[in-house]
C-alpha positions in Angstrom: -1.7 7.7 21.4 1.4 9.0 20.8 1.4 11.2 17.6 4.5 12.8 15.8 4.9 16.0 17.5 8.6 16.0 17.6 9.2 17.8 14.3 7.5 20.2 12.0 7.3 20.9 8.2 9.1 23.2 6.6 6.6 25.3 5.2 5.7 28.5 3.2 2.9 30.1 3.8 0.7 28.2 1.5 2.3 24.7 1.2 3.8 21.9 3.1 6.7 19.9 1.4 6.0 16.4 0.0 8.6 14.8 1.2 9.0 16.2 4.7 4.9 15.3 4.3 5.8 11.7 3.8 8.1 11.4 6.1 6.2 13.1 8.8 3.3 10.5 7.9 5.8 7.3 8.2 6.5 8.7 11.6 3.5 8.1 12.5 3.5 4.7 11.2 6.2 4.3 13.2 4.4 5.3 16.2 1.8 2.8 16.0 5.0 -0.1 16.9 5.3 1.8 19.7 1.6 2.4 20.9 0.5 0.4 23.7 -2.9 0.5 22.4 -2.3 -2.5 20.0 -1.1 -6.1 20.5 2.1 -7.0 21.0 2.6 -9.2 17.3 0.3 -6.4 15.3 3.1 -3.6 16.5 5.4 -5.9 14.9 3.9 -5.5 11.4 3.4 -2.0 12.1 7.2 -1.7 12.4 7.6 -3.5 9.3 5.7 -1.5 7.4 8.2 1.5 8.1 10.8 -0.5 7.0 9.1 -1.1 3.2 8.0 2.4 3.3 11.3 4.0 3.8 12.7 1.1 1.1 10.4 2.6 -1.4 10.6 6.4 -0.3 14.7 5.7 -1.2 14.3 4.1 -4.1 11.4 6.5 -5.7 11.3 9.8 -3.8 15.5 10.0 -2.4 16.6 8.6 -5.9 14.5 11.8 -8.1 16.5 14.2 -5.6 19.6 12.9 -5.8 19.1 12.8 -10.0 17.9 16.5 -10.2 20.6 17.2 -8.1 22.9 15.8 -10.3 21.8 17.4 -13.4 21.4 20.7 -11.4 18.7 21.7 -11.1 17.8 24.3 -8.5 14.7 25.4 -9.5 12.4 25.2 -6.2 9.6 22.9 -5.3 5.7 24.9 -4.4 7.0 25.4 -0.7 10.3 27.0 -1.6 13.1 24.0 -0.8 15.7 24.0 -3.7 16.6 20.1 -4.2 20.3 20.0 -2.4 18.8 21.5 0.7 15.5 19.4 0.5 17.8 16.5 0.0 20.1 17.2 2.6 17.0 17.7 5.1 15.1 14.3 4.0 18.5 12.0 4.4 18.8 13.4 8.0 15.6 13.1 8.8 15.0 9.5 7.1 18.5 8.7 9.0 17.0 9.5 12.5 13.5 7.6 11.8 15.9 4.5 11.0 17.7 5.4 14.3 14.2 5.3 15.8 13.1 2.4 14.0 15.9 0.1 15.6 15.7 1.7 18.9 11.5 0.4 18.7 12.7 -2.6 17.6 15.8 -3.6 20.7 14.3 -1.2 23.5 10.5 -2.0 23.3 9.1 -5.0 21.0 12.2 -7.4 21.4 12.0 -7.3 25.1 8.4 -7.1 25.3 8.1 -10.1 22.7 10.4 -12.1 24.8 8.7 -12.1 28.7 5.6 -13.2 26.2 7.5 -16.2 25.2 8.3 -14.8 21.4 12.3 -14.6 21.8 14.2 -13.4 18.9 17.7 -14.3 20.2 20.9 -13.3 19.2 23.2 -17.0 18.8 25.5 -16.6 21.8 21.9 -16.4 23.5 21.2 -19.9 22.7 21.2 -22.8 24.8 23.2 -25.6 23.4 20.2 -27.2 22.7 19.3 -24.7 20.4 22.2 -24.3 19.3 22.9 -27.9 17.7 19.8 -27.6 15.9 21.0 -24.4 14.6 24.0 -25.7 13.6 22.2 -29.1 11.9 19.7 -26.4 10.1 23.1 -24.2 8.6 24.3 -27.5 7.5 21.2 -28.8 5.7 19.5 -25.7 4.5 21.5 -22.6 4.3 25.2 -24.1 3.9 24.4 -25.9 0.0 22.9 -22.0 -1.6 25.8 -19.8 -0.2 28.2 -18.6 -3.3 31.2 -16.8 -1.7 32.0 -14.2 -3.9 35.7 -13.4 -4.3 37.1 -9.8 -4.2 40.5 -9.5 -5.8 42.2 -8.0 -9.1 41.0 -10.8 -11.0 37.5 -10.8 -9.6 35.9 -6.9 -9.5 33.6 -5.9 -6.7 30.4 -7.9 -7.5 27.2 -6.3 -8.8 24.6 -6.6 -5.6 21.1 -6.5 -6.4 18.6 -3.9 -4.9 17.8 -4.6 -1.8 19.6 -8.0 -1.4 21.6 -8.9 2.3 24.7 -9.3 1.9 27.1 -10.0 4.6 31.4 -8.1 3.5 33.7 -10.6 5.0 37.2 -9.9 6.2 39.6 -13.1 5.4 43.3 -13.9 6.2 45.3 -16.7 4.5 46.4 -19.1 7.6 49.3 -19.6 5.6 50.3 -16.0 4.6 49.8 -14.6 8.0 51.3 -11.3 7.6 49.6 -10.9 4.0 47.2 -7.9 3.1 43.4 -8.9 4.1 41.6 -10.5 1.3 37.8 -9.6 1.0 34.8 -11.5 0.1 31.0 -10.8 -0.5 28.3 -13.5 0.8 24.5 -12.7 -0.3 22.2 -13.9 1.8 19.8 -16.3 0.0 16.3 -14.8 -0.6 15.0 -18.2 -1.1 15.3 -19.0 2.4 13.0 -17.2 5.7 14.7 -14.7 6.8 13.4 -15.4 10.4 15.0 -18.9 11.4 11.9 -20.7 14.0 14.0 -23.3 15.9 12.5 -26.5 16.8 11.7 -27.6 19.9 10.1 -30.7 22.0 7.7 -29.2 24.5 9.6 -25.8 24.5 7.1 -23.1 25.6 8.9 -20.4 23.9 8.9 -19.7 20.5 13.0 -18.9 19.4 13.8 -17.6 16.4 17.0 -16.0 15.2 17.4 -14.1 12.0 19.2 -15.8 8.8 21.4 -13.3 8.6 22.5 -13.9 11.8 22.9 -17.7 11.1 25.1 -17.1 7.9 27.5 -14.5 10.0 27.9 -16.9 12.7 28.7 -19.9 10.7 30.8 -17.8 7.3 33.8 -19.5 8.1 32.8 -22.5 7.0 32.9 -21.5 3.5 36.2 -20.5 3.6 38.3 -23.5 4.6 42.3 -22.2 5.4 41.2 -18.4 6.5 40.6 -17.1 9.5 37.6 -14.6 9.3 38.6 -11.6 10.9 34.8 -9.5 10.7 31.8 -9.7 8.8 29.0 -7.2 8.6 25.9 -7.0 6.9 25.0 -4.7 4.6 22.3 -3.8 2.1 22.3 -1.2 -1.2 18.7 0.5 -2.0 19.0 1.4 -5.9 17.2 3.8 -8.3 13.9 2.2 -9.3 12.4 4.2 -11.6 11.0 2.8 -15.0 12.5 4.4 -18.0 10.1 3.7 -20.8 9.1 5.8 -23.9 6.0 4.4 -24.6 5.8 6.4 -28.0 9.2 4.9 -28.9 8.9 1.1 -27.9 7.4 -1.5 -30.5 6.5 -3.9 -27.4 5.6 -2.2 -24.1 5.5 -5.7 -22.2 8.7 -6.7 -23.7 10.3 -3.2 -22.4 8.7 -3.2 -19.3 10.6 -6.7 -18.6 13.9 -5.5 -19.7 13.9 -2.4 -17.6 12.8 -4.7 -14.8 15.9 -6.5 -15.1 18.0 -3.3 -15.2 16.5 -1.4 -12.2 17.8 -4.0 -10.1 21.2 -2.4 -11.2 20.0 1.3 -10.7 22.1 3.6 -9.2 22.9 3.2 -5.6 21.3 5.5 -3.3 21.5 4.1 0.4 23.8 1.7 2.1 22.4 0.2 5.5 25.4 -1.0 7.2 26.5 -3.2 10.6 27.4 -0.1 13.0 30.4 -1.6 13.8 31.6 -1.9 10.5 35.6 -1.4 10.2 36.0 2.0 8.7 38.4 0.7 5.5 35.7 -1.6 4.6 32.8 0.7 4.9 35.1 3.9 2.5 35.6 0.7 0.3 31.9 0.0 -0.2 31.3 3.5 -0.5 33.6 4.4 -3.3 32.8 0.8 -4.8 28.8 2.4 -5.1 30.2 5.6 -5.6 28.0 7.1 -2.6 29.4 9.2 0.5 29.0 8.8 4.1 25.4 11.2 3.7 23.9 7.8 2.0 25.4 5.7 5.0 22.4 4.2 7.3 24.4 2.7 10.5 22.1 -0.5 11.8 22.7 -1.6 15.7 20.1 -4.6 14.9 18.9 -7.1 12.0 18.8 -5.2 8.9 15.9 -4.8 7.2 12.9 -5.1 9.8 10.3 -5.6 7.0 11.1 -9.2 7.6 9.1 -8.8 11.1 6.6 -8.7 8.8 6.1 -13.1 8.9 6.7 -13.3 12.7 2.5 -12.9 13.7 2.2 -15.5 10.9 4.7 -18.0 12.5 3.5 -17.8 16.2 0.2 -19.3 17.7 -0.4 -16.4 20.3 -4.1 -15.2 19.6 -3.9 -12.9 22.3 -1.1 -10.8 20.6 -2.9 -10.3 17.6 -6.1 -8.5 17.2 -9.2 -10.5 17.7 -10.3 -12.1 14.5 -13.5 -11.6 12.8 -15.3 -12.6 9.6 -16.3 -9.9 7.0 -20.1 -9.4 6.8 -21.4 -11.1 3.4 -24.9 -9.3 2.9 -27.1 -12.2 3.0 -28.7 -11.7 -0.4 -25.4 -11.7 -2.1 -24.5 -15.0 -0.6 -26.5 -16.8 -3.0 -23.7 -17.2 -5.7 -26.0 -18.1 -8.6 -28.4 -15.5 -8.3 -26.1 -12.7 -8.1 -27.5 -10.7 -11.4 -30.8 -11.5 -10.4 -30.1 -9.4 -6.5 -28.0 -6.9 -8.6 -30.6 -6.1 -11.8 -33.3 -5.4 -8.7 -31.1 -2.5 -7.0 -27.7 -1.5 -6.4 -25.5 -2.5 -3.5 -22.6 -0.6 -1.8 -20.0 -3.0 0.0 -17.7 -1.2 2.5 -14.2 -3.4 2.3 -13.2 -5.2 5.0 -16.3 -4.8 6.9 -17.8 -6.3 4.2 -16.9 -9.3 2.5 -14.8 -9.2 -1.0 -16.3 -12.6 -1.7 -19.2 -11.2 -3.3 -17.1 -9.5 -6.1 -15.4 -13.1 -6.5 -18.3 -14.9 -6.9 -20.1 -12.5 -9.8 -16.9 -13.2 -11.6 -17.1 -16.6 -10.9 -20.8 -16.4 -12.2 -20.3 -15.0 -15.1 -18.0 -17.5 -15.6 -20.1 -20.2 -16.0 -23.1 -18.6 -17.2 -24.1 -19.6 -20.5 -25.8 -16.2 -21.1 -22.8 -13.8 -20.0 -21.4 -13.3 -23.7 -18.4 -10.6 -22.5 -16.3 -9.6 -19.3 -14.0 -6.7 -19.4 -11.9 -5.9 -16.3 -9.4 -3.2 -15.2 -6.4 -4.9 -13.4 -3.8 -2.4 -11.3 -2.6 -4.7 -8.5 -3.9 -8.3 -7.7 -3.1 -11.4 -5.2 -0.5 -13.8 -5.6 -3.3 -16.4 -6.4 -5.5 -14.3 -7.9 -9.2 -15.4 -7.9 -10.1 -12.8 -9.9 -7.4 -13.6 -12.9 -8.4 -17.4 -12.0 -12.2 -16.4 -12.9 -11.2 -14.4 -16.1 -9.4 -17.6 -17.3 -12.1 -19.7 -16.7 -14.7 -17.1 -18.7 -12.0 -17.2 -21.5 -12.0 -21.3 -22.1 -15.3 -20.8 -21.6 -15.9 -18.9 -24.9 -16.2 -15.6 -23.3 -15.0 -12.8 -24.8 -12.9 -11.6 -21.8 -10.8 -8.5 -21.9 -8.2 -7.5 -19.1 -6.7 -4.1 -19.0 -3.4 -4.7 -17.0 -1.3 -1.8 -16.5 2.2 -2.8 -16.6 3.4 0.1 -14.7 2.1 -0.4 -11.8 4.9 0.4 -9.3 6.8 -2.3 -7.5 3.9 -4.8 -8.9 5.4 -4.8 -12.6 6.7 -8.1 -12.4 3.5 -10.2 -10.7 1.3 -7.8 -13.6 3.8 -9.5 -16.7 3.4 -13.1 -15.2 -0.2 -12.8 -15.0 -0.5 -11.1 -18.5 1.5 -13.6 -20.1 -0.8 -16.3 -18.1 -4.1 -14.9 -19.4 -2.7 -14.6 -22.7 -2.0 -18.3 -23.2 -5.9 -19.2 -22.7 -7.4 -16.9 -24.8 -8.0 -13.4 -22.2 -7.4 -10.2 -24.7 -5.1 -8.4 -23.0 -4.4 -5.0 -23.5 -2.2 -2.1 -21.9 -3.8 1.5 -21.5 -3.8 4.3 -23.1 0.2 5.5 -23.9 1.5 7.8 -21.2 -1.0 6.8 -18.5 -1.7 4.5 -15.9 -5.1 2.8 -15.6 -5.7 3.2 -11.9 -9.3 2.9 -12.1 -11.2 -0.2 -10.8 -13.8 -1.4 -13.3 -15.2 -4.8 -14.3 -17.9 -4.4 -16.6 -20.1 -7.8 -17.5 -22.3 -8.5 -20.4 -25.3 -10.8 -20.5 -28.8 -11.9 -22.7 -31.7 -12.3 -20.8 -34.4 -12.6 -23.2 -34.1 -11.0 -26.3 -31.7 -7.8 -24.8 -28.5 -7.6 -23.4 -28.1 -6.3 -20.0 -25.0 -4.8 -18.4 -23.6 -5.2 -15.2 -21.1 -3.2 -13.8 -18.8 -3.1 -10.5 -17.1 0.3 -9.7 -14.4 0.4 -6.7 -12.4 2.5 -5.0 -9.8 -0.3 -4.1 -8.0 -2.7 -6.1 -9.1 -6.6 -7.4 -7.1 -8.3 -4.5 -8.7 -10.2 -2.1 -5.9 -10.3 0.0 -5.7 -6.2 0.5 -9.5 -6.1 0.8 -9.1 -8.0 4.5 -6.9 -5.1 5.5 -7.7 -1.8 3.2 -10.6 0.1 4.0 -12.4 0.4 0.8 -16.1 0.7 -1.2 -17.6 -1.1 -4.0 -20.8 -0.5 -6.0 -22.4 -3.2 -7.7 -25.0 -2.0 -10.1 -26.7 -2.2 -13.6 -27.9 1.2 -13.9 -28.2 1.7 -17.5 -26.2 5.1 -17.2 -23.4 3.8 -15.6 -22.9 0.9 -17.5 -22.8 2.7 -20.8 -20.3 5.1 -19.3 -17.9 2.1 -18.7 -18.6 0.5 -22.2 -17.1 4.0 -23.5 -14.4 4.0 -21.0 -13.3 0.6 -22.3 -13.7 1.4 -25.6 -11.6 4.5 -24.9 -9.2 2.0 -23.2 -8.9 -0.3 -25.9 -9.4 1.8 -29.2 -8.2 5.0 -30.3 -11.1 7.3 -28.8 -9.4 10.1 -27.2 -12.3 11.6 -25.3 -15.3 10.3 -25.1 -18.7 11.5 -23.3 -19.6 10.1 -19.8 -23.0 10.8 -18.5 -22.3 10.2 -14.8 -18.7 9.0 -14.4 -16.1 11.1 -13.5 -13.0 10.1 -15.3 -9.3 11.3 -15.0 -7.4 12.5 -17.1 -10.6 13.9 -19.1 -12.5 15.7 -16.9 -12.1 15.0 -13.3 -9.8 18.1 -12.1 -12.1 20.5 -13.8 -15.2 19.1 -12.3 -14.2 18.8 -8.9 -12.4 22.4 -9.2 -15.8 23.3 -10.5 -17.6 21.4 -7.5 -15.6 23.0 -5.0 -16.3 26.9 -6.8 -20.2 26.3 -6.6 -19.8 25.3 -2.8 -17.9 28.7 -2.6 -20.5 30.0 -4.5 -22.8 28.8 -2.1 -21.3 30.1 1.2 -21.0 33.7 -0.1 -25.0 33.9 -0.7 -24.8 32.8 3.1 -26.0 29.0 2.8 -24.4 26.2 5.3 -21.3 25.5 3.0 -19.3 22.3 3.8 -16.6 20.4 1.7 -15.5 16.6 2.9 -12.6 15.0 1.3 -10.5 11.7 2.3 -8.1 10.8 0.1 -4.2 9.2 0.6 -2.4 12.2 -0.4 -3.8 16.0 -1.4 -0.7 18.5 -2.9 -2.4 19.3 -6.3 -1.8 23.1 -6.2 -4.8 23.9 -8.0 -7.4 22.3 -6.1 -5.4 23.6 -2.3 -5.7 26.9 -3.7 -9.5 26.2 -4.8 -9.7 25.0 -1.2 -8.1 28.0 0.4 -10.8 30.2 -1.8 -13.6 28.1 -0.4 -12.3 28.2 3.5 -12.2 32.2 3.1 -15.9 32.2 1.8 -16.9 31.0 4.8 -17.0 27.1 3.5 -16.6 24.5 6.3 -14.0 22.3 4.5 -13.2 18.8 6.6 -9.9 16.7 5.2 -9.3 13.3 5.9 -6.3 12.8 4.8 -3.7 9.8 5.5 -0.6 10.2 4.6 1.1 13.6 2.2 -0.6 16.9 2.8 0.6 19.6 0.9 -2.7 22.2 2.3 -1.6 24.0 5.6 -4.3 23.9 7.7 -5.7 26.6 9.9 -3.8 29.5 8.6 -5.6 32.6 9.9 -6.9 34.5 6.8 -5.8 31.7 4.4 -7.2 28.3 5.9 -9.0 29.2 9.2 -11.9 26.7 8.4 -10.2 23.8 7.2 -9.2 20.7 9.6 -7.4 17.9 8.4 -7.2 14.6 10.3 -5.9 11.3 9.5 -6.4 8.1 10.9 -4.0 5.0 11.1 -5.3 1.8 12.3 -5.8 -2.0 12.2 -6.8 -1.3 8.8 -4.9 0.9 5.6 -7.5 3.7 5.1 -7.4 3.8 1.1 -10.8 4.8 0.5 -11.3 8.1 -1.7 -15.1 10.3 -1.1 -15.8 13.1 -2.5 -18.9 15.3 -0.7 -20.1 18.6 -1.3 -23.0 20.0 0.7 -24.7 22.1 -1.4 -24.6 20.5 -4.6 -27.6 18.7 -6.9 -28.8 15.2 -5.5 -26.9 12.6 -7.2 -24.3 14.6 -7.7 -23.3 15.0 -4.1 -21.5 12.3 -2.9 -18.9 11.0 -4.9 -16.7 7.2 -4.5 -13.4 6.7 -6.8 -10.1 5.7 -7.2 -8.3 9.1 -7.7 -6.2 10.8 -5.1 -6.1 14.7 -5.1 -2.4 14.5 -6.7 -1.5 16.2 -10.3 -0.6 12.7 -11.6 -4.0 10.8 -10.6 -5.5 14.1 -12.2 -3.5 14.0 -15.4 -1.0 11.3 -15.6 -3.5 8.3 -14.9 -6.9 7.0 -15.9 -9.0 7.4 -12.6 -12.8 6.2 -12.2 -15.3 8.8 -9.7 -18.9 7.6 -9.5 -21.6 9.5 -7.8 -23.7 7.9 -5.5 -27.8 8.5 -5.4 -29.4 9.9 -2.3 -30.2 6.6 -1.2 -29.1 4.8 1.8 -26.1 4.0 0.3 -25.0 7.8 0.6 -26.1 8.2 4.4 -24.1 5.0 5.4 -20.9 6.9 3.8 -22.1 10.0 5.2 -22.1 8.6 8.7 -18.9 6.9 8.6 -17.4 9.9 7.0 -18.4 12.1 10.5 -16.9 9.0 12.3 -13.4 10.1 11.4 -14.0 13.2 12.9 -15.5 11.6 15.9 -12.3 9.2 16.6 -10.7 10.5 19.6 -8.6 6.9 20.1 -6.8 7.0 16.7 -7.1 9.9 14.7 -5.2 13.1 14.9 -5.6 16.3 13.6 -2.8 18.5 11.4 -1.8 21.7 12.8 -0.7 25.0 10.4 3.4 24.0 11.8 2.9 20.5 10.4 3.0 18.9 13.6 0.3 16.0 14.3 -1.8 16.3 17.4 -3.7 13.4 18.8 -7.7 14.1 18.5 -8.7 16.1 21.5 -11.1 13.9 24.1 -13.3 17.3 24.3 -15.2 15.8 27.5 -16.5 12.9 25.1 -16.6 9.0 25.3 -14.1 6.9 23.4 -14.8 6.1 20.1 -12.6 4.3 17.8 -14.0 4.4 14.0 -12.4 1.0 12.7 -13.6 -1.0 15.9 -17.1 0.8 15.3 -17.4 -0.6 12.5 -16.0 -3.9 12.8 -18.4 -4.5 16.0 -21.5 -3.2 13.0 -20.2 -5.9 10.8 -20.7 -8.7 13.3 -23.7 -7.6 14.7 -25.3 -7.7 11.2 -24.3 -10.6 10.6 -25.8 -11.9 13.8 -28.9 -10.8 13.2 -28.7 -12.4 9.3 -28.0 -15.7 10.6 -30.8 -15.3 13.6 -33.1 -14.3 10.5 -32.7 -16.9 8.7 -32.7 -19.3 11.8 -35.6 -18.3 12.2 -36.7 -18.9 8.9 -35.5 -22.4 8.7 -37.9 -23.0 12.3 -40.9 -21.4 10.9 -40.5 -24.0 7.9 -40.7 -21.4 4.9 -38.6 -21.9 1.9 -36.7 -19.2 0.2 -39.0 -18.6 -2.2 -41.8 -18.3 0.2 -39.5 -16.0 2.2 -38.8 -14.3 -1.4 -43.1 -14.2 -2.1 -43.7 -13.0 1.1 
């Protein structure tokens, strides 16, 4: 595995940066496109996932420098970069990835792609077969939605969206010759695929040429009587943070919507540019954005990769993708009308995408239909495009069910798809509601009320992920279905707290940020120090996405020099340096990417009370999920339930295919082999998931021959 190695953190003694973090973990993103060890179509995507995380690094994490720069501010971060420098670093070193990026893309996939039969050809590559059809698709689909855009006195340099293509055309009048260039702006449409799949009759290959490509190739057909002289492609990355005073607005929703529509216009804080872009043109559209030639990105290749991202999709070439399999559905939560009756006996623990999300679905569904559910109430952060979850809530609504969905607004870069499906629940009848004012609801919570008898009875789901089926095929995440009594009335409160005006209300097991999460697991992580110095076995295990809260590294550090084993799985930004002798000598940190986005959060500490051990949340080890956002932990019982997390939690540490481990310069190292077999924690797991299914469906095979009914099976 090759692992990022080329570069190290700038770091003080106690702290890694964030951003040199983040970009250090997109590196290793980036490595995964060029690892041998996956299929040819599945590096693809990894590529294109570098592409949308440097997008949203630029428009989030590059945007706050440039602003506090602006105002400036010097005042340094915890690991001692003042902003100019820290920005200066992260645009050279987010240039070079991009360099990096493209060089993946031309020297290894493309070539690679193409002796496999996936060709993405450039159009003077095209036979003239190919080429007619090409010409016959410009004409028909991409010719009628161009809009050339005029530059001249009377018409200003246009206003181009975030993120939008855009090819700058160089035009002379064939009838004023000797006449000053005129210049134009073409956006390419959005509407359209951005990868162009030419048709052919028997053709073994699959072709495909990027739109972008298409509309350069073909520009001068919008401008009848001019000769095009060049035309590049181009792209602007804006500012997209949301500026909202909740305590000021009457209508959050209604602000949300209208800063939507202005961040499109942010500032401009990158322009990705052709390389061979004419040097006028490029100083024009730099003083035009008002950036320098530090915010330049030169592109030898199609820019914006993240469109790779619908190639695996568009090709029938299984063995270039990773082998399919179907997510385990625990047999006694297959049985979608008796999913209370399974859930009142005992709790289950689903691990996401080993196991199934359909079971979450279908209790939804359920209690949809069920004449004896009388409430739902659900905490939405990010969803599906189809949402069958928001489907199920709308359905319990017309139903006569008092249905409550806690959308947050603000979740970031999913603002827009959270409105539309706010304003959809709305119309039949869901109450929806917005959070608490100057937090984010993060947490994932459904909580379900139903009679049976003369009582109500509570059921409650508590996750770590969010309610989108789609993400639960590829994030690694739990989910605890349960109706313990304690838990239940924990999330009635939190709603209530939600929903109402109660500003802190008592949880008997829950953990909840931004009440008291970071003291507890500061507290957690004292006793385990506590622990260690009366000479017990003392371990700590985290895995979270990101770790830089100051206050729990330095807790950590404490705990390490006590003699506390402390084991950090963590994926992407580490602030905590690692085996720092004196400070950190018994702390690892390893991260694992994958086929699937470990996003999972567990909390264990060794020497704590049973049932208080093992924790499962939403809640990253960052000071906004601590005291910007509303995060859920939940403990788990020392059941089996806990040893199943256990056990995959020592699997991480046991991955010597895809892990690596984090070294006190910041550098990534892959796992050592240490004389051991080969073990690759996501494949382990997957081949678990199909094996108990196998032996489900030979069960109840088996069943079916020995002529029992269910209920006999049940009696028996």
């Amino acid at each position: 595995m090759s692992v990022t190695s080329r570069k190290t953190l700038s770091a003080s003694p106690k702290f890694f940066n964030r951003e040199l973090s983040w970009l250090a973990f997109n590196e290793r993103v980036l490595d995964q496109a060029f690892s041998p060890q996956y299929p040819l179509l599945e590096r693809t995507r990894f590529l294109s996932f570098v592409s949308s995380n440097l997008d949203q690094f630029y428009e989030i994490r590059v945007a706050g420098l440039m602003q506090k720069v602006d105002a400036g501010i010097t005042r340094p971060s915890l690991d001692g970069s003042a902003p100019q420098g820290l920005l200066d670093e992260v645009r050279q070193r987010a240039q070079a990835m991009s360099q990096r990026e493209y060089a993946c893309w031309r020297d290894s996939l493309q070539p690679a792609l193409a002796k496999s039969g996936v060709k993405c050809k450039s159009i003077d590559q095209l036979n003239q077969t190919e080429f007619t059809w090409l010409r016959a698709y410009f004409r028909r689909e991409v010719f009628p939605v161009l809009t050339p855009l005029a530059i001249d006195p009377t018409h200003p340099f246009p206003l181009i969206l975030n993120k939008s293509l855009n090819l700058f055309v160089s035009l002379r009048n064939l009838r004023r010759k000797k006449a000053k260039p005129l210049r134009a702006v073409v956006q390419v449409p959005r509407i359209l695929p951005r990868l162009v799949k030419i048709e052919q009759d028997g053709g073994k290959d699959d072709v495909f040429v990027f739109l972008s490509e298409v509309v350069r190739h073909f520009v001068s057909d919008l401008f009848s009587g001019h000769e095009v002289l060049g035309a590049w492609a181009f792209r602007i990355t804006r500012n997209s943070h949301l500026y909202v005073d909740e305590e000021e607005v009457e209508n959050l929703l209604l602000s949300i919507e209208e800063e939507l529509h202005n961040q499109r216009r942010g500032a401009a804080v990158r322009l990705e540019i052709d390389e061979q872009v004419d040097t006028e043109v490029l100083n024009y559209l730099l003083e035009s954005i008002h950036l320098t030639d530090a915010d330049v990105v030169r592109i030898n290749g199609p820019i914006n990769l993240y469109r790779l991202m619908s190639l695996p999709d568009m090709v029938d070439r299984p063995e270039l993708k990773f082998t399919p399999f179907e997510a385990r559905v625990p047999a006694v939560l297959s049985q979608r009308g008796k999913l209370f009756r399974e859930i009142g006996k005992k709790d289950f623990l689903l691990h996401h995408p080993y196991d199934s999300f359909t079971p979450m679905v279908d209790l939804l569904r359920q209690a949809a239909e069920d004449p004896d559910v009388f409430a739902i109430k659900l905490t939405i952060y990010r969803t599906s495009g189809d949402s069958p979850v928001v489907k199920a809530l709308m359905d319990a609504a017309q139903n006569g069910k008092q249905v409550t969905a806690m959308v947050e607004l603000k979740a970031r870069f999913d603002e827009e798809a959270n409105i539309i499906w706010s304003r959809k629940m709305e119309e039949v009848g869901v109450h929806v509601v917005y959070g608490l004012s100057g937090l984010k609801t993060h947490c994932k919570c459904c909580l379900i009320v139903r009679r049976e008898g003369s009582k109500l009875k509570r059921y409650a789901h508590l996750g770590t992920g969010n309610y989108n089926p789609s993400t639960a095929k590829s994030y690694t995440d739990y989910s605890l279905f349960t109706s313990d009594t304690a838990f239940t009335a924990d999330l009635a409160n939190l709603f209530n707290a939600l929903t109402g005006y109660t500003r802190k209300p008592n949880f008997k097991k829950i953990l909840v940020a931004p009440f008291n999460l970071h003291d507890e697991m500061i507290r957690l992580i004292k006793e385990e120090t506590a622990a260690a110095k009366k000479g017990k076995n003392a371990r700590i295990v985290l895995k979270v996405n990101s770790l830089i809260d100051p206050d729990a590294i330095q807790s950590l550090y404490e705990a390490s020099q006590a003699g506390v084993k402390v084991d950090l799985i963590v994926r992407g930004i580490c602030g905590l340096v690692p085996g720092v002798k004196g400070l950190s000598e018994k702390i690892n940190v390893c991260s694992l990417l994958g086929r699937f986005l470990e996003h999972s959060r567990i909390y264990h500490f060794q020497n704590a009370p049973l049932g208080k051990r093992t924790y499962l949340g939403s809640a990253d080890w960052m000071p906004r999920n601590f005291f910007r956002r509303v995060e859920v932990v939940f403990p788990l019982e020392p059941t089996e339930m806990e040893k199943e997390v256990l056990e995959t939690i020592d699997g991480y540490f046991r991955d010597n295919e895809f892990a690596c481990e984090l070294r006190s310069r910041g550098n990534y190292v892959a796992a050592p082999k240490r004389g051991r077999k080969p073990f690759a924690l996501q494949q382990h797991l997957v081949e678990q998931s199909v094996e108990a299914t196998n032996r489900e469906v030979e069960t109840l095979r088996l069943g079916r021959a020995s002529g029992k009914s269910e209920n006999q099976s049940e009696r028996d």
